[in-house]
C-alpha positions as CSV (number, residue, x, y, z in Angstrom):
1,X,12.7,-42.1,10.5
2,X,15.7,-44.2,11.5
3,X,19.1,-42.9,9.0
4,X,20.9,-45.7,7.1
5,X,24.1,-45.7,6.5
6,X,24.9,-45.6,2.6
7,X,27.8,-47.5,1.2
8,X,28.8,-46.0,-2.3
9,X,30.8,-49.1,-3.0
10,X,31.7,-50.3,-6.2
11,X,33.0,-53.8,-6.8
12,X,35.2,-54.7,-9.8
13,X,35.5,-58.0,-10.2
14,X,36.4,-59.2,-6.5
15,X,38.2,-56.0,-5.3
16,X,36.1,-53.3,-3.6
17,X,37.6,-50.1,-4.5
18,X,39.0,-47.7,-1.8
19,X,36.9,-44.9,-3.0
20,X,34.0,-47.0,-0.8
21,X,32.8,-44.7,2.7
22,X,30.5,-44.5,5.3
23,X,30.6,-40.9,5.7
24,X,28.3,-40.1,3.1
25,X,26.1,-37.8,5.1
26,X,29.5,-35.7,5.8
27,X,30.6,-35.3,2.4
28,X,27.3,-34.5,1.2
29,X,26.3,-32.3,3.5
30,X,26.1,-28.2,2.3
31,X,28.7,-26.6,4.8
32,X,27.2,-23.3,4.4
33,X,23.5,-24.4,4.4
34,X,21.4,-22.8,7.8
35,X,18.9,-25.1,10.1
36,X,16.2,-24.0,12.0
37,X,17.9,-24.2,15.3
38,X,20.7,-22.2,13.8
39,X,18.5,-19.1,11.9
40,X,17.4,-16.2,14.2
41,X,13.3,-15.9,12.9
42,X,13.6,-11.9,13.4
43,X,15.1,-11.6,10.5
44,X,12.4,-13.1,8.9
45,X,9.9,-10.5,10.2
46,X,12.4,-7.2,9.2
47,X,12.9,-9.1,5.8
48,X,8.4,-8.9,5.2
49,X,8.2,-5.9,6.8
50,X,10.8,-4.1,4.0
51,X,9.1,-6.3,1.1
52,X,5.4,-5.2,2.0
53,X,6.5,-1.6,2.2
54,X,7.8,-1.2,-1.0
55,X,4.9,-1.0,-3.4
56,X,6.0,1.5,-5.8
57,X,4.7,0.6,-8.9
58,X,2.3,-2.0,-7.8
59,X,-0.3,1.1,-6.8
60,X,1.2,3.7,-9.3
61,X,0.2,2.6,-12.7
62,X,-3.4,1.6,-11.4
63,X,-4.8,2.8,-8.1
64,X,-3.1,6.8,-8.1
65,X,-5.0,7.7,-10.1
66,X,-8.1,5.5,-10.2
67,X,-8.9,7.8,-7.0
68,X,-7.7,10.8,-9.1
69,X,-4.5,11.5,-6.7
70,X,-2.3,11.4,-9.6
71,X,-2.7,11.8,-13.6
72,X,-0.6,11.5,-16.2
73,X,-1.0,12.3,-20.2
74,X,1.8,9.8,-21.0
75,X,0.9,6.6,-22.7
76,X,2.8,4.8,-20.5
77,X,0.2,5.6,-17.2
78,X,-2.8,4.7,-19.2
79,X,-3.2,2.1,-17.2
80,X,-4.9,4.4,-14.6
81,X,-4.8,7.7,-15.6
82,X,-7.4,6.7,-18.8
83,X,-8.6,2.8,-18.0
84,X,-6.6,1.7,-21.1
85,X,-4.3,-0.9,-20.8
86,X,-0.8,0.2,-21.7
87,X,2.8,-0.7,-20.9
88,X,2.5,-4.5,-20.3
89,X,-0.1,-3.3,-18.5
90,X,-1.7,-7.0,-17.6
91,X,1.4,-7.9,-16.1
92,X,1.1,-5.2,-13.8
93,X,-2.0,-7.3,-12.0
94,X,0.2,-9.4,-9.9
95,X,2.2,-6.9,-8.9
96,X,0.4,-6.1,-5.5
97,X,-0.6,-10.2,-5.2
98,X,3.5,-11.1,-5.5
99,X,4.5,-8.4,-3.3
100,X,2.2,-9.0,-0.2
101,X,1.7,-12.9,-0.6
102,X,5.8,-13.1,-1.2
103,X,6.1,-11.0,2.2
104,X,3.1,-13.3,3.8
105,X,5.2,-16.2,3.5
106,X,8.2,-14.8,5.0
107,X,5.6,-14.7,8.3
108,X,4.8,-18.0,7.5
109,X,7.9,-19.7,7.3
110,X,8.8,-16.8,10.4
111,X,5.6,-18.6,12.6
112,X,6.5,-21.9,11.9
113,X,9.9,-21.8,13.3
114,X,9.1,-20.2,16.4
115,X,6.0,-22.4,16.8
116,X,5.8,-23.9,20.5
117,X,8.7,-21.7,21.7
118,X,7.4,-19.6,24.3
119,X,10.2,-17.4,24.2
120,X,8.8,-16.3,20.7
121,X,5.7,-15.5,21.9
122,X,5.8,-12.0,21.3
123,X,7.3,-12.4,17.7
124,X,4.5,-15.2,16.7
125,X,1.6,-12.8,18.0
126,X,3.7,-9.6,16.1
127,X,3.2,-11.7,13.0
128,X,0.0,-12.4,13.3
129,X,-0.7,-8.6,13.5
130,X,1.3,-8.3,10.0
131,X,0.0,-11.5,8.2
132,X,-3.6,-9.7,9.0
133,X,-1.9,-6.5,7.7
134,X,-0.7,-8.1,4.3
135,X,-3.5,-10.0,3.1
136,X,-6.0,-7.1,3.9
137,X,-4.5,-6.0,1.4
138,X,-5.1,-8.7,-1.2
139,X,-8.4,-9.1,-0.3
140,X,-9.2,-5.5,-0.8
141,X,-7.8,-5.5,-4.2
142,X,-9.0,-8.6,-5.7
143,X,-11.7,-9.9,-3.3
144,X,-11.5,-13.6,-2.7
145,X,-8.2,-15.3,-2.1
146,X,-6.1,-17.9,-0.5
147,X,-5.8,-17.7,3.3
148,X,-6.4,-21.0,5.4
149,X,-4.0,-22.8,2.9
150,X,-1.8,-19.6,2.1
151,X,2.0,-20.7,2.7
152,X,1.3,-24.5,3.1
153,X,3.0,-25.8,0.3
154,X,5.5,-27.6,2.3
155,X,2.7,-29.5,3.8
156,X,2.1,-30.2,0.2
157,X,-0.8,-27.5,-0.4
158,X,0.8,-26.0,-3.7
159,X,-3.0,-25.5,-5.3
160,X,-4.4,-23.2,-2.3
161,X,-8.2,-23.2,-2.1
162,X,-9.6,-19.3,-2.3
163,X,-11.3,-18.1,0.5
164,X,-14.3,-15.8,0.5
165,X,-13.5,-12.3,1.3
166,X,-16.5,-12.8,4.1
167,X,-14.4,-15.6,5.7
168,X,-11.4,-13.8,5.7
169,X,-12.9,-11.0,7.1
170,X,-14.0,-13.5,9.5
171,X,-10.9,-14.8,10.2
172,X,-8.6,-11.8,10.3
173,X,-10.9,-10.0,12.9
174,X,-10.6,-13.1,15.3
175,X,-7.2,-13.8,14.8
176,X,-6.1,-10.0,15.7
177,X,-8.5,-10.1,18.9
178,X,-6.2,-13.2,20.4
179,X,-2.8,-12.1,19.2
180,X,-3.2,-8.5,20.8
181,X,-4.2,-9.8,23.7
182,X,-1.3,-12.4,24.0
183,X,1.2,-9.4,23.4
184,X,3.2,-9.3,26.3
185,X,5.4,-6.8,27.2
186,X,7.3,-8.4,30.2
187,X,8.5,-11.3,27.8
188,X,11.2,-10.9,24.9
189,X,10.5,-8.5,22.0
190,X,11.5,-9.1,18.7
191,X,15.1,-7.5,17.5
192,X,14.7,-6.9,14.2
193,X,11.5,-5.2,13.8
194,X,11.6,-1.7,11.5
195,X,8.4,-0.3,12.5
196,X,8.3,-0.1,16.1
197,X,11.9,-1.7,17.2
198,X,10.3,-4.5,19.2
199,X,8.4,-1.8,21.1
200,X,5.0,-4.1,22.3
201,X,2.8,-1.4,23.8
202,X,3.4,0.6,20.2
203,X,2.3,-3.4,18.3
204,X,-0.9,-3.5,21.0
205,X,-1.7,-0.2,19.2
206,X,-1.2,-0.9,16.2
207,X,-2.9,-4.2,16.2
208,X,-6.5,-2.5,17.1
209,X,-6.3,-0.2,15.1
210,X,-5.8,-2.5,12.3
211,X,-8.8,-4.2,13.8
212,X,-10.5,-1.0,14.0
213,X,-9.5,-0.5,9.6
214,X,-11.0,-4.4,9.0
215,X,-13.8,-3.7,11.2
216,X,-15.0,-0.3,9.2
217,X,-14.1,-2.2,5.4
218,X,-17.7,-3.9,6.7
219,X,-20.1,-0.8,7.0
220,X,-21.8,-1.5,4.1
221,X,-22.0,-5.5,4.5
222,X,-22.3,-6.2,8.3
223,X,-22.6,-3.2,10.5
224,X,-23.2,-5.2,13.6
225,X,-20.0,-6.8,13.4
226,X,-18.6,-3.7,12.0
227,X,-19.6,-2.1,15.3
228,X,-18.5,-4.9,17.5
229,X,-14.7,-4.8,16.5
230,X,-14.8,-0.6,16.2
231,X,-15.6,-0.5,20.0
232,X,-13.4,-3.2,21.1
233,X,-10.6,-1.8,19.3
234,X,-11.0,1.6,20.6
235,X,-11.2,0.1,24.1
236,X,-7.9,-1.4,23.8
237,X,-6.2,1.7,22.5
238,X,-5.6,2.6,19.4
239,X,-3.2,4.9,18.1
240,X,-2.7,8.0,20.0
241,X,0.2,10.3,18.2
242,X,2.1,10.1,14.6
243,X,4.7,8.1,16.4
244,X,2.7,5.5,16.2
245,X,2.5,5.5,12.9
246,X,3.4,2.1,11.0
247,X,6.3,2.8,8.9
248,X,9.6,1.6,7.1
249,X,12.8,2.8,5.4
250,X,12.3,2.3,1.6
251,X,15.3,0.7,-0.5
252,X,15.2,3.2,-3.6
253,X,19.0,2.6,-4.5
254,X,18.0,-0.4,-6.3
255,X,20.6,-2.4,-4.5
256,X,18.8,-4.8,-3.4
257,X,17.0,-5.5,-7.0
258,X,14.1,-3.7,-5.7
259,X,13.2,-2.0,-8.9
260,X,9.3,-2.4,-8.0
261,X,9.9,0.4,-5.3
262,X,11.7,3.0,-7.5
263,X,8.5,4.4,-9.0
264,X,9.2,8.3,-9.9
265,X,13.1,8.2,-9.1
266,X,13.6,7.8,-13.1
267,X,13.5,10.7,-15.7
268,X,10.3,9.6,-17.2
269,X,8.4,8.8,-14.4
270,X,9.2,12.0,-12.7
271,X,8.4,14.2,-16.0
272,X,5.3,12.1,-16.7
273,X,3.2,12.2,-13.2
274,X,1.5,15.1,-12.1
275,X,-1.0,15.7,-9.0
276,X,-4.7,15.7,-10.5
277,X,-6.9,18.7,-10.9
278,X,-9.2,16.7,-8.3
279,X,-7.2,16.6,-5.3
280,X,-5.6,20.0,-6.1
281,X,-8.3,21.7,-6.8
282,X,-9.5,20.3,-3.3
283,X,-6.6,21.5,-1.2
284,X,-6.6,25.1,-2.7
285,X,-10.5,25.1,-2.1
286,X,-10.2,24.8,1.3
287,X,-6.9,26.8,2.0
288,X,-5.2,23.6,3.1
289,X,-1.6,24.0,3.8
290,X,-0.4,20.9,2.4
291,X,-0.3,22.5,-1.5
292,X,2.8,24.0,-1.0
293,X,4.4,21.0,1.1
294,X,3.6,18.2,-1.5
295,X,3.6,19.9,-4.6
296,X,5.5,22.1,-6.8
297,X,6.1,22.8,-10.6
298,X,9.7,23.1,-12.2
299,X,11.7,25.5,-11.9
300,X,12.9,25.9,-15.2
301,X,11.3,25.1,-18.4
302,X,11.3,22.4,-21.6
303,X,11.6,18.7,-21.3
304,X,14.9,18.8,-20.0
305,X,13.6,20.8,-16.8
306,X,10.7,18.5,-16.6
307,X,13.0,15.3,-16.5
308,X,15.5,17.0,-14.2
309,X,15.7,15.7,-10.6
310,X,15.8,19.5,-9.1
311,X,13.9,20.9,-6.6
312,X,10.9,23.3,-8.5
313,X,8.8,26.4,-7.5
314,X,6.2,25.4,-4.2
315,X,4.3,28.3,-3.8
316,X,0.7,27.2,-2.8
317,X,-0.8,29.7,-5.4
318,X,1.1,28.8,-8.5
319,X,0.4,24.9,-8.2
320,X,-2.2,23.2,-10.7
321,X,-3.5,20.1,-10.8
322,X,-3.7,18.2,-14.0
323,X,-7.4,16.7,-15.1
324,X,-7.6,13.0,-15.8
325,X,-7.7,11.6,-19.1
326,X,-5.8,13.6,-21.3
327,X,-2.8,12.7,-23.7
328,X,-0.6,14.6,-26.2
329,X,-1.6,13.1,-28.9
330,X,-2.9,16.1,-30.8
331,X,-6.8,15.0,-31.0
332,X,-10.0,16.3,-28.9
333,X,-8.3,14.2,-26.0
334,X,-4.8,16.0,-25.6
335,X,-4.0,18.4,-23.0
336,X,-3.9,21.5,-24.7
337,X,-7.7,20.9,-25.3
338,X,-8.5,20.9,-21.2
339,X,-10.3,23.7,-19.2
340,X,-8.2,26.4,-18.3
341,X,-4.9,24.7,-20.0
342,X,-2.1,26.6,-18.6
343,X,-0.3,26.2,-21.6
344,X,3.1,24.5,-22.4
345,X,6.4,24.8,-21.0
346,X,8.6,26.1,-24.0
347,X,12.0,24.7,-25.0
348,X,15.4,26.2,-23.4
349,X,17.0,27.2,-26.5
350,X,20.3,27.1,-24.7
351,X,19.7,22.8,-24.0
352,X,20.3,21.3,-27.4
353,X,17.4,18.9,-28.4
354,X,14.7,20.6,-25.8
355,X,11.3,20.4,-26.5
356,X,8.5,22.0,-25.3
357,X,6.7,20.4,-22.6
358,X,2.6,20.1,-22.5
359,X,2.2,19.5,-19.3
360,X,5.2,21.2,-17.7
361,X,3.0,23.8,-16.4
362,X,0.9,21.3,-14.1
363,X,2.1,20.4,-10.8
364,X,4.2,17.1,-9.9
365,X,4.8,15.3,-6.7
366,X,7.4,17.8,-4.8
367,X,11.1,16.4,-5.5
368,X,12.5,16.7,-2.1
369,X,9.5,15.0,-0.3
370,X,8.3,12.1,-2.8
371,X,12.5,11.5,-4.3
372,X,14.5,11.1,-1.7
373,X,15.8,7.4,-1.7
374,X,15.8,7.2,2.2
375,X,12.5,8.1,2.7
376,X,9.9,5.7,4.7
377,X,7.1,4.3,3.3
378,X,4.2,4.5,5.2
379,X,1.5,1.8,6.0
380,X,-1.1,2.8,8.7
381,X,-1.3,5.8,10.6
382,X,-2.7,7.5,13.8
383,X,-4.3,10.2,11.9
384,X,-6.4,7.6,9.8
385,X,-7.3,5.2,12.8
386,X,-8.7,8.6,14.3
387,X,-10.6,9.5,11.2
388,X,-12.3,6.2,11.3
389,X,-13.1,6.0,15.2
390,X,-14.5,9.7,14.4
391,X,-16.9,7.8,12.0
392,X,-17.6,5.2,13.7
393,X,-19.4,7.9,16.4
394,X,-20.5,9.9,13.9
395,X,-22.8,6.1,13.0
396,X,-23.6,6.4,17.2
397,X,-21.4,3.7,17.9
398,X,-19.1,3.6,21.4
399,X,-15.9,5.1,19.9
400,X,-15.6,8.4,21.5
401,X,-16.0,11.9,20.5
402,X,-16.6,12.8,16.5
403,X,-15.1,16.1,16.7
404,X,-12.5,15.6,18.7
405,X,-11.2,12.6,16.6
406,X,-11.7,14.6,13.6
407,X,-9.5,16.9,14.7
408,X,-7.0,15.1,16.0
409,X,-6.6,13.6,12.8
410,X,-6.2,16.5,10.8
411,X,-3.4,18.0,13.0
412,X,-1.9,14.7,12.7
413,X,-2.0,13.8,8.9
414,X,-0.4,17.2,8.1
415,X,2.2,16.2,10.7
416,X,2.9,12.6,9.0
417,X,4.1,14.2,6.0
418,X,7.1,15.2,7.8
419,X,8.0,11.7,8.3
420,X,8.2,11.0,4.6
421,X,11.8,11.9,4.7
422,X,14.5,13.6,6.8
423,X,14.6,16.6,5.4
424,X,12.4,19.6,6.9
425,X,10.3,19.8,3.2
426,X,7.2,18.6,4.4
427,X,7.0,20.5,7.5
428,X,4.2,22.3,8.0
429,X,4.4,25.0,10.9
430,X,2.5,24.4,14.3
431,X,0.6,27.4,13.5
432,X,-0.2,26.7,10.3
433,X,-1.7,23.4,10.9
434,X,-3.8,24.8,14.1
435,X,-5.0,27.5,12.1
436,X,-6.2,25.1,9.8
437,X,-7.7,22.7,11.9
438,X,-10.0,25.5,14.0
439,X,-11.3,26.7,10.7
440,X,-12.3,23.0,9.4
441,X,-14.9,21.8,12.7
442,X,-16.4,18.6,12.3
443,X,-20.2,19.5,10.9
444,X,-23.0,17.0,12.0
445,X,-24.7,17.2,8.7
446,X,-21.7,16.6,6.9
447,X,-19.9,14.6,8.6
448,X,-18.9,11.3,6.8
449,X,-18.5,13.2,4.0
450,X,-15.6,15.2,6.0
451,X,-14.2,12.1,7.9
452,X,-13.7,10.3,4.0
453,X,-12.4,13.1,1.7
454,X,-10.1,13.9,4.3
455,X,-9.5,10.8,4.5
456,X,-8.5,10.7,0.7
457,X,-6.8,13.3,1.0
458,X,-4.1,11.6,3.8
459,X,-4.2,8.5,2.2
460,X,-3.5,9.6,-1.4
461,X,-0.6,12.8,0.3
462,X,1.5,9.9,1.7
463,X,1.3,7.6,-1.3
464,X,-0.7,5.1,0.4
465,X,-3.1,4.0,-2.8
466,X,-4.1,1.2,-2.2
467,X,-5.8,2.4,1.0
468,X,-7.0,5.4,-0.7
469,X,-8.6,3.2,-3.5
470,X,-9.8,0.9,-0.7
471,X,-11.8,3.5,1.1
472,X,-13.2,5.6,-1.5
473,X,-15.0,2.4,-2.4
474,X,-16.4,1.4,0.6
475,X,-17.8,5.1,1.8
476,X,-17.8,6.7,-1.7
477,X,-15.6,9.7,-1.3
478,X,-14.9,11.7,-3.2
479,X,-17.7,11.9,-5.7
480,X,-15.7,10.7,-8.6
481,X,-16.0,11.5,-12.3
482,X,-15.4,8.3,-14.6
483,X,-12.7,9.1,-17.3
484,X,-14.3,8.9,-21.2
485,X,-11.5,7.6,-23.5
486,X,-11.6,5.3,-26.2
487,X,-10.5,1.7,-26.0
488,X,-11.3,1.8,-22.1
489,X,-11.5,-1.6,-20.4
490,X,-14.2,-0.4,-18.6
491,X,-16.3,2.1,-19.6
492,X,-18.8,4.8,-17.7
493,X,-17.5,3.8,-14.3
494,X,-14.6,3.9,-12.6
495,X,-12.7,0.3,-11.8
496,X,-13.5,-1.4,-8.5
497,X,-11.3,-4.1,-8.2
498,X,-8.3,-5.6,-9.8
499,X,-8.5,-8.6,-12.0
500,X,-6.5,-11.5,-10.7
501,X,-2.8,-12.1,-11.6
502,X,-3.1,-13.8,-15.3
503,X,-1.3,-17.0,-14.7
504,X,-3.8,-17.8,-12.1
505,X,-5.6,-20.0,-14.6
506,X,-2.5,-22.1,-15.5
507,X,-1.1,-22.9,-11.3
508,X,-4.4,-22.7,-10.0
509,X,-7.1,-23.3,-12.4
510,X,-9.3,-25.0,-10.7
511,X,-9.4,-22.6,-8.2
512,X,-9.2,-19.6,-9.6
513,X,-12.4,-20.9,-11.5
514,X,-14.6,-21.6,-8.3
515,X,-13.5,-17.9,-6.9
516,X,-14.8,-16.4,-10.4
517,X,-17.8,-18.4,-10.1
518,X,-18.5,-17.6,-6.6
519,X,-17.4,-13.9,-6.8
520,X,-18.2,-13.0,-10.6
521,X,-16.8,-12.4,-13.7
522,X,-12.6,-11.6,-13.2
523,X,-12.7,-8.2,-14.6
524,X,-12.2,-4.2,-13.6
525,X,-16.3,-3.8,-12.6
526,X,-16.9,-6.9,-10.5
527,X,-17.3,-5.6,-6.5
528,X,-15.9,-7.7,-3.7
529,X,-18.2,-8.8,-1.3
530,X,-17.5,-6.0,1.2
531,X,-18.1,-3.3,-1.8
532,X,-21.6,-4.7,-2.4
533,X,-24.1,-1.8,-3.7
């Protein structure tokens, strides 16, 4: 459009006053405000990268210990720990919608600038492979969803339609197939990228073996296309070491206003989560040297031990896992009524105002691997991609060798706890970890049932819960027990999805209603399409 010149005169009577200009554009104009030809779009992609990371709270009240990871007998963790809605505990539905569709449209708004500009090419592919990354995880948690109009609303789309999870599925598998293949190593690399530092051979790996995690999400639904994608991603090259691994620095200073990320680096968080008695109870069962590396129980005893930031006691044979479902309430439900309760932590009469703790026995997430507020948050790793390529040949497909993935994966998940921090806590000896690897061969008869709970137990090890929540439902591992508690919104089974943020119905009604009445009712029990009995 052709620009006018704007006269801001003002006539009194028949003098026209010297405040009258034609530089209106120049006086108006923000001094400080950035352009598109002026803003580097890298920073866009370092900016999603750190927001999808940081999902702290958005998995911990829920998903931990929905998949019986974590547990808690604190009113507050209801939410998961007992399928009772607790703490604003609606409010916490959005929380993994707002933090992956906020980071989506940093990638949008990142694409559309470099749109056309071939020497982008590399960093438009780079977010293709993260906007696939992102919204798999929305569509896992809540099934159908915006996509095709996602992060349009400057086109004027500000009421996306919701795609079916089959479509997206659709979509996302097609869209990673051209944008790895694009990648182009010999061209520019983007300069602000946290997980790889621009590195494109490391984004070609980590692009199929994305693919390869969509393509597996379909077993149940569409093995043939399931199938397809596994062998075309493990033709291109997956992952091949825990370098590869897709992770980033977490913010847990709170300097940044990040308080969704900060989950357990509070006194009551860390005194109120424990490990479960499931995934313990796992670990110690098969001599897996993890126990000692993740967990550990305090060091000194009372509340004020329990609440304290201080590294505890780690020995492997001292660690219990708490059982799901209990409370301190006093009734048949409280702890002290459990199995084998250890018993309470007394009160240190030389802290004034200690009290006992229930639960102080049980054991929490180890201080110096899950507190430390530089530690990376990771998002996709080598040892899971070979865990499912070892499936995928387990089901005869062209993936390579079952065993050998299998193995491979277990060496490697051990190893990956190591990159949770800096420190050396989470190191687990060489030795140690091929010790434990020769004794645990991949068994023909039981093999998918090996492939997923170890799968659980990686996922759930390096906080990754929405993964872990993601895959117990599609291969049903572990063999869960539903929690029995009163005033449970949702009774004799364990939740399978997410109910969709609540103000959905208000800025999207219309909508939000045709997903419900093409998915089913919005509630804890309804299956998305790819978790279809």
């Amino acid at each position: 459009m052709k620009k006018r010149l704007i006269y801001s005169c003002i006539l009194a009577g028949s003098v026209l006053m010297s405040s009258c200009t034609k530089k209106f554009d120049d006086i108006n104009t923000d001094p400080n405000k950035t352009t598109a030809a002026l803003f580097n779009p890298n920073f866009l992609m370092s900016q999603a990268e750190f927001q999808f990371s940081n999902t702290g709270y958005d998995q911990l009240l829920f998903q931990s210990m929905w998949v019986q990871g974590l547990s808690s007998t604190y009113d507050y963790y209801g939410n998961g720990d007992k399928y009772t809605l607790r703490g604003s505990g609606t409010g916490y539905y959005s929380r993994t919608w707002n933090t992956s569709y906020g980071a989506l449209t940093l990638i949008d708004e990142m694409k559309n600038l470099v749109k056309g500009n071939a020497s982008y090419t590399n960093l438009d592919n780079c977010g293709t492979i993260l906007r696939v990354l992102f919204m798999q995880r929305i569509t896992d948690l809540y099934g159908d969803a915006p996509y095709s109009q996602e992060g349009q609303a400057k086109a004027g789309i500000t009421s996306p339609v919701f795609d079916t999870q089959q479509a997206i599925y659709t979509s996302m598998l097609s869209q990673l197939a051209t944008a790895i293949t694009a990648l182009d190593a010999a061209k520019a690399v983007p300069t602000a990228d946290l997980f790889y530092s621009g590195n494109v051979a490391q984004w070609k790996k980590l692009g199929y073996s994305l693919m390869l995690r969509v393509a597996m999400r379909l077993t149940k639904v569409d093995p043939a296309t399931a199938q397809k994608y596994a062998e075309m991603a493990y033709a291109g090259g997956t992952m091949s070491a825990v370098a590869d691994n897709a992770k980033a620095q977490a913010d847990y200073s709170n300097s940044n206003g990040n308080a969704n990320a900060a989950a357990l680096l509070v006194p009551d968080d860390f005194r109120e989560v424990r490990w479960s008695q499931t995934l313990i109870s796992y670990l110690k069962a098969n001599s897996d040297p993890r126990v000692s590396a993740i967990a550990e129980i305090s060091s000194g005893t009372g509340k004020a031990a329990n609440e304290t930031q201080v590294a505890g006691i780690n020995t492997a044979s001292l660690q219990i896992g708490m059982p799901n479902g209990y409370d301190q309430a006093g009734g048949t439900t409280d702890i002290s009524k459990a199995p084998n309760y250890p018993g309470t932590s007394p009160a240190d009469p030389t802290v004034s105002g200690d009290a006992a703790a229930p639960d102080g026995k049980y054991s929490r997430p180890r201080f110096a691997v899950y507190d430390d507020r530089n530690m990376n948050n990771i998002m996709l790793t080598y040892g899971q991609t070979e865990l499912l390529l070892a499936e995928a040949s387990t089901r005869g497909w062209n993936t390579g060798v079952a065993a050998t993935h299998f193995a491979n994966a277990l060496a490697a998940d051990i190893q990956a706890l190591a990159q949770l921090n800096t420190s050396a806590a989470a190191t687990v000896s060489a030795g140690d970890i091929a010790t434990y690897v020769a004794a645990h061969p991949l068994l023909p008869a039981t093999a998918l049932q090996q492939i997923n709970m170890e799968y659980w137990v990686a996922s759930s090890t390096t906080f990754d819960f929405n993964e872990t929540f993601a895959n117990w439902r599609r291969s049903g591992y572990p063999v869960l027990t539903p929690v029995t508690y009163a005033g449970q919104y949702i009774t004799g089974q364990v939740p399978r999805r997410m109910p969709y943020p609540i103000t959905l119905p208000q800025t999207n009604g219309a909508n939000y209603n045709a997903a419900v009445a093409h998915q089913g009712t919005d509630n804890f029990a309804t299956r998305v399409w790819w978790d279809k009995q």
